[in-house]
C-alpha positions in Angstrom: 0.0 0.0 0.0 1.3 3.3 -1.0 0.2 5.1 1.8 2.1 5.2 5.2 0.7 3.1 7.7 2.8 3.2 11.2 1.7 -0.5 12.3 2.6 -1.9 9.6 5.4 -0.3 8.3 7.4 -3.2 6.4 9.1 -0.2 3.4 12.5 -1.1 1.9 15.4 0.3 3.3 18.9 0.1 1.5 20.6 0.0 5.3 19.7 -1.5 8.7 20.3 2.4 10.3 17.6 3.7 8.0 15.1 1.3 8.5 16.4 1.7 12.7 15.6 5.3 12.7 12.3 5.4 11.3 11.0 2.5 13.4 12.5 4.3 16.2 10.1 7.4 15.6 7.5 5.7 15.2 7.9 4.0 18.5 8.7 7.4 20.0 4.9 8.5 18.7 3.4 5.5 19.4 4.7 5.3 22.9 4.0 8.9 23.5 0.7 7.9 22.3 -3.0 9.9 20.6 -3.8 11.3 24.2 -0.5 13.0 25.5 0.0 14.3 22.1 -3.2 16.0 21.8 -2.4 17.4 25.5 0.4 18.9 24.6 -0.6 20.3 21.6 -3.4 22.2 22.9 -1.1 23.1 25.8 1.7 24.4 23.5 4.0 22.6 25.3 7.4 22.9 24.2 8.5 19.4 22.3 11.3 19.1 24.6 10.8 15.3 25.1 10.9 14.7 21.1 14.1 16.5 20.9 15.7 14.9 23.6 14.5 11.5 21.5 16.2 13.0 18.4 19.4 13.5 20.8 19.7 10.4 22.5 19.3 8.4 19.1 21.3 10.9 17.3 18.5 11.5 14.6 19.4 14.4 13.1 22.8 14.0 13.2 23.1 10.8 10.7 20.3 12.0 8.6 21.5 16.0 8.2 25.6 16.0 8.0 27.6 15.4 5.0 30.0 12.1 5.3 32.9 14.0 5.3 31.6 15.6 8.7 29.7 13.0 10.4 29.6 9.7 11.5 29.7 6.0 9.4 26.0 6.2 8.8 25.6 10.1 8.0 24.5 11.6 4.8 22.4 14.0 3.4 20.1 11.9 1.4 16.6 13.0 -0.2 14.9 9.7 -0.3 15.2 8.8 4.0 14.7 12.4 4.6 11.4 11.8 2.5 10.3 9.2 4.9 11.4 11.2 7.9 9.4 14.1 7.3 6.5 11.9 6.2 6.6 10.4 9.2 7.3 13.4 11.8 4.0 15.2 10.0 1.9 12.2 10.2 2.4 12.6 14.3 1.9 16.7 14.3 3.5 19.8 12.1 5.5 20.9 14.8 7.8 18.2 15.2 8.3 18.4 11.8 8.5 21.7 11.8 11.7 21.8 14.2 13.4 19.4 12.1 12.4 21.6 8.9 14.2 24.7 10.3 17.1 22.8 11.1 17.4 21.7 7.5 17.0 25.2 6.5 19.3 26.9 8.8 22.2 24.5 7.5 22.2 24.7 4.1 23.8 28.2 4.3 26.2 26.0 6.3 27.0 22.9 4.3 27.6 25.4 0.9 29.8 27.5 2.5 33.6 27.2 2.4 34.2 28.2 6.0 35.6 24.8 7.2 35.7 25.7 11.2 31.7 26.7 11.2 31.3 23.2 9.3 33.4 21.4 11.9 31.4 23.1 14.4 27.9 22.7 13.1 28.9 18.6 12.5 29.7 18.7 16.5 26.5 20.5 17.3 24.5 17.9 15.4 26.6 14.9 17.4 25.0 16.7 20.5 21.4 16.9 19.4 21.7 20.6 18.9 19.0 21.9 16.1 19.3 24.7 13.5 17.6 28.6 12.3 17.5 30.0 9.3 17.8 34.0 9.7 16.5 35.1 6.4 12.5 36.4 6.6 11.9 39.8 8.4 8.8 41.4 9.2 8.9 44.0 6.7 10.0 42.2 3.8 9.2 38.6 4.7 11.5 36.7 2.2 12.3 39.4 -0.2 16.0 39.4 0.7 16.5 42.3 -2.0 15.1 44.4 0.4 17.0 42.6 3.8 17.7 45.5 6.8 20.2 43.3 8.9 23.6 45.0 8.5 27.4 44.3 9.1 29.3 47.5 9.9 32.6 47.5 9.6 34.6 48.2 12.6 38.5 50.0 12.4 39.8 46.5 13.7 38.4 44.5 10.9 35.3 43.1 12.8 31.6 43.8 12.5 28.9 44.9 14.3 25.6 43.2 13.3 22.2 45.2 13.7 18.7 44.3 12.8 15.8 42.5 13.2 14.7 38.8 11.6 11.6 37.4 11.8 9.4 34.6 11.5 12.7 32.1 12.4 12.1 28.7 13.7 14.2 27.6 16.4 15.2 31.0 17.2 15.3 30.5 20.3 17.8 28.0 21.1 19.6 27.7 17.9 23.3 27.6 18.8 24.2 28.2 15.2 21.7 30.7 13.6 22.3 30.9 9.7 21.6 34.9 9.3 21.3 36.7 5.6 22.3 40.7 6.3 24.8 43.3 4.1 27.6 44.6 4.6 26.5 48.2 5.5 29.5 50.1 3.6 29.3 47.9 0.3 25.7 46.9 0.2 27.3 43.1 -0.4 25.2 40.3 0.3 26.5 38.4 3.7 25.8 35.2 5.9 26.9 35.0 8.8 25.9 32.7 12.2 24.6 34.1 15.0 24.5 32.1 18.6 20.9 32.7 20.7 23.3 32.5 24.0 24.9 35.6 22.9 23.6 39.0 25.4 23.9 40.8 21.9 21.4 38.1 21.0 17.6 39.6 22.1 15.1 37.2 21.4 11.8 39.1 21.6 8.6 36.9 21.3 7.3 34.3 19.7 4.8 35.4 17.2 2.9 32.1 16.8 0.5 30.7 18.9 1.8 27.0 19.0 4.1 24.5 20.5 7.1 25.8 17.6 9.0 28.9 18.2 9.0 30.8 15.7 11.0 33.7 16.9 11.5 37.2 16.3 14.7 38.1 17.3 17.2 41.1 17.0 20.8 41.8 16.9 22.0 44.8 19.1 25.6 45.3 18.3 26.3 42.0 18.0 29.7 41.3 17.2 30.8 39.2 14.0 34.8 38.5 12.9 35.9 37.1 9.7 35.8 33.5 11.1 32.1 34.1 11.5 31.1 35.0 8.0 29.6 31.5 6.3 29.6 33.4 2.6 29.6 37.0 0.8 28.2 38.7 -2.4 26.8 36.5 -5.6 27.7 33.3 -3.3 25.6 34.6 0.1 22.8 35.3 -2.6 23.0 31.6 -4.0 23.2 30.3 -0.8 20.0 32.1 0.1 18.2 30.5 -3.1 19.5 27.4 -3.3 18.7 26.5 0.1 14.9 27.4 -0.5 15.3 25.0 -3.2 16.8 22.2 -0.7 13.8 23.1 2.2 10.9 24.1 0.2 11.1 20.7 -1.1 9.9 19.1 2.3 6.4 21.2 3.1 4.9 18.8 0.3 5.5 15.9 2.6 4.4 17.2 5.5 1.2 17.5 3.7 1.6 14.0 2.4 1.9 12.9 6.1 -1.0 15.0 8.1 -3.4 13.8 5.0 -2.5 10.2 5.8 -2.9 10.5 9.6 -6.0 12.3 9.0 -7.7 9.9 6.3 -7.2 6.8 8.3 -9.1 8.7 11.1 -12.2 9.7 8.9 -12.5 6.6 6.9 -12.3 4.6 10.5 -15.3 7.2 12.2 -17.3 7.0 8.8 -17.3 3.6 8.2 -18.4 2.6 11.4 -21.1 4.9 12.2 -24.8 4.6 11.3 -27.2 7.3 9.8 -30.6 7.0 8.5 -30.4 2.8 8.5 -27.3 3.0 6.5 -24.0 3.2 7.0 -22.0 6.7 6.5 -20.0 5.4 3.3 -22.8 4.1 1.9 -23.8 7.4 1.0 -23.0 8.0 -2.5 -22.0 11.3 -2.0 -19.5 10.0 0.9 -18.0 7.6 -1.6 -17.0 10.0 -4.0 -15.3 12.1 -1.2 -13.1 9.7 0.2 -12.4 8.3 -3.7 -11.1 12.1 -4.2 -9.5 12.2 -1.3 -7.7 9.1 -1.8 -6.8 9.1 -5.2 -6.0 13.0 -4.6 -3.3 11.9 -2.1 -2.1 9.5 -3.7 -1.4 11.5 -6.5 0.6 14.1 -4.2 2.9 10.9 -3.2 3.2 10.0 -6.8 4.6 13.2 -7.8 6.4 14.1 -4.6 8.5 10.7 -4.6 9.5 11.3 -8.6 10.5 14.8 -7.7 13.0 13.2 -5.3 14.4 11.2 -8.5 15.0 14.3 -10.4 16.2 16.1 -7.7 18.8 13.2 -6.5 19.6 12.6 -10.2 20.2 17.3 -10.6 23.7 17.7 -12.1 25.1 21.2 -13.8 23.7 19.5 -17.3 20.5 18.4 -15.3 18.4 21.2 -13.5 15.2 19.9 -14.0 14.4 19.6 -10.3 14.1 23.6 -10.3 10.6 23.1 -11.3 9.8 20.1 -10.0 10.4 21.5 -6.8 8.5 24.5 -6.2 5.8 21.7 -7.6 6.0 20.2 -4.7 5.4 23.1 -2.6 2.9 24.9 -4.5 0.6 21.8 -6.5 1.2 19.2 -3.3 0.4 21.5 -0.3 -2.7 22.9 -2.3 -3.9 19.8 -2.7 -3.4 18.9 0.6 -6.2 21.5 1.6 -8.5 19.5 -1.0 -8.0 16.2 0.4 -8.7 17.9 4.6 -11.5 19.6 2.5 -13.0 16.9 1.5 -12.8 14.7 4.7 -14.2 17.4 6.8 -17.2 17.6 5.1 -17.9 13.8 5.4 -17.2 13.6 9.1 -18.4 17.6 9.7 -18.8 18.5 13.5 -16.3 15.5 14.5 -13.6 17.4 13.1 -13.2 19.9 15.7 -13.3 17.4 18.2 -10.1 18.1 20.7 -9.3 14.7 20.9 -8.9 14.2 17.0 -5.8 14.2 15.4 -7.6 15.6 12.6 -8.2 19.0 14.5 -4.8 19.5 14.3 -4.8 18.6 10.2 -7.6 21.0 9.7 -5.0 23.5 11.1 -2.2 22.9 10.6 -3.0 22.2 6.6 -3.4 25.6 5.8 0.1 26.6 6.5 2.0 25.0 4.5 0.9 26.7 1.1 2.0 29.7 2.5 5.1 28.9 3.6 8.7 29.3 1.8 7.2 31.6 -0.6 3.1 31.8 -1.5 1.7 29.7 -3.9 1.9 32.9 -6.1 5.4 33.2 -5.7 5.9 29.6 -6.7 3.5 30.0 -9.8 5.3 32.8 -11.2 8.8 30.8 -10.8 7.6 27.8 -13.1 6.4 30.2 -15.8 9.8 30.4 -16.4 10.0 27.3 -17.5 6.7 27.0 -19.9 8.1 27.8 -23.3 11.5 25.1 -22.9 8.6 22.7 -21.6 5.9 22.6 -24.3 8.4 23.4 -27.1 12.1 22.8 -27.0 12.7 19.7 -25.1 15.7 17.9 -24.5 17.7 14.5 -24.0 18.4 13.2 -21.3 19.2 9.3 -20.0 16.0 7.7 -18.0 15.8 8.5 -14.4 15.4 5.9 -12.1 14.0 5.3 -8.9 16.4 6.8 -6.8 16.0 4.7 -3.1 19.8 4.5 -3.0 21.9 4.6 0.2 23.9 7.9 -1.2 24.6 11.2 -0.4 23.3 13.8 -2.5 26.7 16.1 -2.6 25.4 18.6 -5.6 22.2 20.2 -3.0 25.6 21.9 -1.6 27.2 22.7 -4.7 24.0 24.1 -7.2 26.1 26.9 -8.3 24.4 30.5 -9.4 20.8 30.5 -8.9 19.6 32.6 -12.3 19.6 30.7 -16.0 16.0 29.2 -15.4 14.5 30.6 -19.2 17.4 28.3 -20.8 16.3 24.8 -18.8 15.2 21.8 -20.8 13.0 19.5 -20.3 12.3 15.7 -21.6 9.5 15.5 -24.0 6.4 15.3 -21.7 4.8 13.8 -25.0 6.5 10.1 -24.4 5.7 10.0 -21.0 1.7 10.6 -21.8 1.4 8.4 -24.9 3.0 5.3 -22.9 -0.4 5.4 -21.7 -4.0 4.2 -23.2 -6.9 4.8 -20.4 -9.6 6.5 -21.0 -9.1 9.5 -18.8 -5.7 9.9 -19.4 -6.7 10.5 -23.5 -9.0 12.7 -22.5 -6.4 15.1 -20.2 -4.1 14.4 -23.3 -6.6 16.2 -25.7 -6.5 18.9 -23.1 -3.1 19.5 -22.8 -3.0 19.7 -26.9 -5.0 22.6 -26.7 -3.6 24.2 -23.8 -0.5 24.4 -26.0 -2.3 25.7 -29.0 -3.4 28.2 -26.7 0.4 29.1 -26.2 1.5 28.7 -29.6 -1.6 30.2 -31.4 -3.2 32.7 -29.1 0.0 33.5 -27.3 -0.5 35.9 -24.2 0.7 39.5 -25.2 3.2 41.4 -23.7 0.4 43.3 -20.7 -1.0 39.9 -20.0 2.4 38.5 -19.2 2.6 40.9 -17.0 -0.7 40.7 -15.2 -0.1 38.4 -12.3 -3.9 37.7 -12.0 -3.7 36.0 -15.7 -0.4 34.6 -15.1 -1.9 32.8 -12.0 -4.7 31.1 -14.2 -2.2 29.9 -17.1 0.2 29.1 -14.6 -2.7 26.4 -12.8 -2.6 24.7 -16.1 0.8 24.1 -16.9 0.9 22.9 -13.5 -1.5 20.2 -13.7 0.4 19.1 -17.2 3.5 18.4 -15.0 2.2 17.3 -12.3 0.4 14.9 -14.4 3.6 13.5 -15.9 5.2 12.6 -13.2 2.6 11.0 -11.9 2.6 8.6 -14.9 6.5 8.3 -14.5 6.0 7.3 -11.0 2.8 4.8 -11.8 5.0 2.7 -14.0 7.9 2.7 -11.3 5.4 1.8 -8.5 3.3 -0.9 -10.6 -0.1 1.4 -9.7 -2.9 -0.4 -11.1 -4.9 0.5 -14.2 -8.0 1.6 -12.3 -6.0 4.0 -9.7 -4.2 5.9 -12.3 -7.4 6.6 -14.9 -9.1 7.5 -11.2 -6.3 10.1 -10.6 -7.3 11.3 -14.1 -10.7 11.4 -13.3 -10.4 14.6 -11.0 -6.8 15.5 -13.1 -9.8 16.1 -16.0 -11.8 18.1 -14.0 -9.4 20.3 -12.5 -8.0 20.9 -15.9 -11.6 21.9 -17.0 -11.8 24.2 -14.1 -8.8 26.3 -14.5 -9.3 26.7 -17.7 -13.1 28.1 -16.8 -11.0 30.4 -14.5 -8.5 31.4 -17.4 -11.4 32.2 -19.6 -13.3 34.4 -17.2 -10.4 36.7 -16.6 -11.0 40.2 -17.4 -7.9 40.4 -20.1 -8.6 36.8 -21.8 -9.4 37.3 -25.5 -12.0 36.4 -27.8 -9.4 33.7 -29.3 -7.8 32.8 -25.8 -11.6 32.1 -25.0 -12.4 29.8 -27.5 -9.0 27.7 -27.0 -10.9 27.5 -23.2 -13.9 26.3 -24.3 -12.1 23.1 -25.9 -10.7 22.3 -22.8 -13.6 21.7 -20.4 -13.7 18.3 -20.8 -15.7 15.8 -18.7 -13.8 12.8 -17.7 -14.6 9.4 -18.8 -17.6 7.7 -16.4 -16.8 3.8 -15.5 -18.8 2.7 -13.0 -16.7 -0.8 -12.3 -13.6 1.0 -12.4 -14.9 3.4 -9.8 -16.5 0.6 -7.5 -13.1 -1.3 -7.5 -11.1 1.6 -6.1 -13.8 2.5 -4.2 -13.9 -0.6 -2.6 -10.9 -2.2 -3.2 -9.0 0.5 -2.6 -10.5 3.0 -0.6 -13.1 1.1 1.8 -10.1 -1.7 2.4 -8.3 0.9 4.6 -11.4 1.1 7.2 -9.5 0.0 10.3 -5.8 -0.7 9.4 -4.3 1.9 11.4 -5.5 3.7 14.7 -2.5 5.3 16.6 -1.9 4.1 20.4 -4.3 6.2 22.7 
């Protein structure tokens, strides 16, 4: 089963300390168990018990630091990460969210060349220390263009750091905190590590309401040598970039995990309870929820597991992953609000219940399209890469599963973050013609005319500047990719025939719906609207193929996983 299921969690590992760390946090949960951890969630209380877990088994330590810095089992490597913040969401977002920041806050660390701060951060990670990433601020959020911390130069050759971050997980007892500023005199991009022990160091509140700290903190003459600089100029500004690339990665799969967590929960309440003389899911209405839901998530675990392909398999010649990634954030955490969506409204009232898990989902969902950049922000990056998509592919060798036991050395070495426009991409065209259902013809024929649309009634120079447009076409080229690698991944997971034309069924729909959106926009022409009209499609209706996922499928997971109360 593709879906995560803690009690019987029997995946393949390439290495006994994989599997061991996994089954260790699960036990950790497990132990800790439903009741305690809805306690302390709606106490806030501080996660101090998983961290000392992380510590004792040395979690983070063999799953965030480079070989050459760690121990026999450490490496940076996509595909256990995968699993580990599947798994850490499935339990609640802020455990995974502590982990998250500490992935953020050293990637500044593992691209620099300052060999000392990577001896010490490897030392801090033997000792169960976590990480911060000092980059948002409260005026500016991520727009680092506009960033207010500053390095001025003292006559002795130090700094003196000054300003105000915001928004920064872990804040507040980050021993190394990964800080983006400018050198005040030269306006050069810098990052530099701060220490939260420091009395230069004023953390000033947490402004969330929720076990996490997500601090806002300022530095008050704060003083910073050479030997605490991690990067300068056009490297700082990679550094900035390319470690969004590594972390925005990972809010997809904390979707992936509190949609899990949270479909075993309503399928187990709904299936068991009684209204009218019938049971809930024998409502058709109720059926075609949870077949959404569950085809909908699988989907997202489809796409996000091929994304960790491309991105293990990114070289200088291969950059693909630059759009499959901000996929990830922006098409997987969206529909990660669909599939909570669609749950709530079969099990209604129950899902404010304070003893649900799924309280917490319904939350804690919303977040994560809005983190590491909107969706908007995420959009507008993968219009870059439209025109090379639909109309000048390129070669490249078959990318495999990549479940490998192997450290994924280029996420430190991505080199400048600019040259998007001049990305290739393999011909999406092979990928959808390897396939003959009937829904998947049908979101073929749409995609066709999607890039007539493009070619034929091309938007003009205001509507590619008009973000409100851009957000409409940028939906639909979206939905092509995300449909392709769902394909790529169907083949590599053996998916059944039924599951994948399902996927297609609401992959149709959706397709028909954005483009409804596209041609209701104010600045869609009279030629852009016809091209629209073509492309609301309904899917293909098979009621047996429908009744088998349904049943086979969907109705099968009614009682396979409760967590420990």
């Amino acid at each position: 089963m593709i879906l995560l299921n803690p009690k019987q969690h029997q995946r393949h590992y390439p290495d006994a300390r994989s599997r061991e760390m996994m089954l260790q946090t699960i036990q950790f949960f497990e132990g800790k168990g439903k009741q305690k951890l809805k306690a302390d969630d709606r106490e806030r209380t501080w996660y101090a018990d998983f961290l000392e877990f992380q510590k004792r088994e040395k979690i983070f330590a063999d799953l965030l630091t480079p070989p050459a810095y760690g121990d026999a089992d450490a490496r940076w490597d996509t595909w256990r990460n995968c699993e580990f913040n599947e798994i850490l969401a499935f339990y609640g977002l802020a455990y995974w969210y502590t982990w998250q920041v500490s992935i953020l806050g050293l990637g500044p660390i593992w691209q620099s060349p300052n060999e000392e701060l990577k001896q010490r951060a490897a030392q801090l990670l033997r000792e169960g220390q976590v990480f911060a990433f000092g980059l948002s601020e409260r005026a500016h959020g991520a727009d680092i263009y506009s960033t207010e911390m500053s390095l001025a130069r003292q006559s002795d050759g130090t700094y003196r750091a000054n300003g105000e971050k915001y928004y920064i997980g872990n804040g507040n007892l980050a021993p190394m905190v990964s800080t983006f500023g400018k050198i005040a005199d030269t306006g050069e991009y810098v990052f530099f590590v701060a220490d939260y022990r420091h009395r230069n160091y004023d953390l000033i509140k947490n402004v969330c309401l929720t076990q996490s700290y997500v601090a806002n903190f300022a530095l008050r003459d704060y003083p910073i040598t050479e030997a605490d600089i991690l990067s300068r100029g056009s490297a700082a500004w990679d550094a900035a970039l390319n470690t969004v690339n590594i972390g925005k990665y990972n809010l997809g799969w904390a979707s992936i995990g509190i949609c899990e967590h949270a479909f075993y929960e309503a399928l187990n309440h709904a299936a068991n309870r009684r209204l009218y003389g019938m049971r809930v899911t024998d409502f058709p209405h109720v059926q075609q929820m949870f077949t959404d839901a569950y085809t909908r998530l699988v989907a997202m675990k489809l796409f996000a597991l091929r994304a960790a392909d491309y991105l293990r398999a990114a070289s200088p010649e291969d950059r693909r992953y630059l759009l499959y990634n901000p996929m990830v954030k922006m098409k997987v955490t969206l529909q990660g609000e669909q599939v909570i969506n669609l749950l709530w409204d079969v099990i209604a009232a129950r899902g404010f219940e304070k003893d649900l898990y799924f309280e917490m989902a319904a939350r804690d969902i919303r977040a994560l399209p809005k983190l590491e950049g909107t969706v908007h922000v995420n959009i507008a990056l993968i219009l870059k890469f439209m025109a090379n998509y639909f109309f000048f592919p390129g070669e490249y060798a078959p990318v495999p599963m990549r479940d490998d036991a192997a450290h994924d050395a280029f996420l430190f070495n991505q080199g400048p973050a600019k040259g998007l426009g001049k990305i290739q991409f393999h011909d999406y065209n092979l990928v959808f013609d390897a396939w003959n259902l009937p829904n998947v013809n049908v979101f073929k024929d749409q995609v066709a005319v999607f890039k007539d649309l493009l070619a034929f009634a091309t938007p003009d120079a205001a509507q590619q500047t008009d973000t409100d447009f851009l957000m409409a076409l940028g939906e639909l080229f979206a939905l092509v990719v995300y449909g392709q690698l769902i394909l790529e991944n169907a083949k590599i997971y053996a998916v059944d025939d039924a599951t994948v034309d399902q996927i297609f069924d609401f992959m149709v729909r959706d397709f028909s719906a954005y483009a409804l959106q596209l041609y209701g926009k104010p600045s869609s022409t009279t030629e852009q609207m016809e091209f629209c009209t073509k492309m609301i499609r309904k899917p293909n209706v098979d009621a047996a193929r429908y009744q088998h996922v349904w049943r086979d499928h969907v109705l099968a997971v009614n009682g396979a996983y409760e967590m420990n109360p």
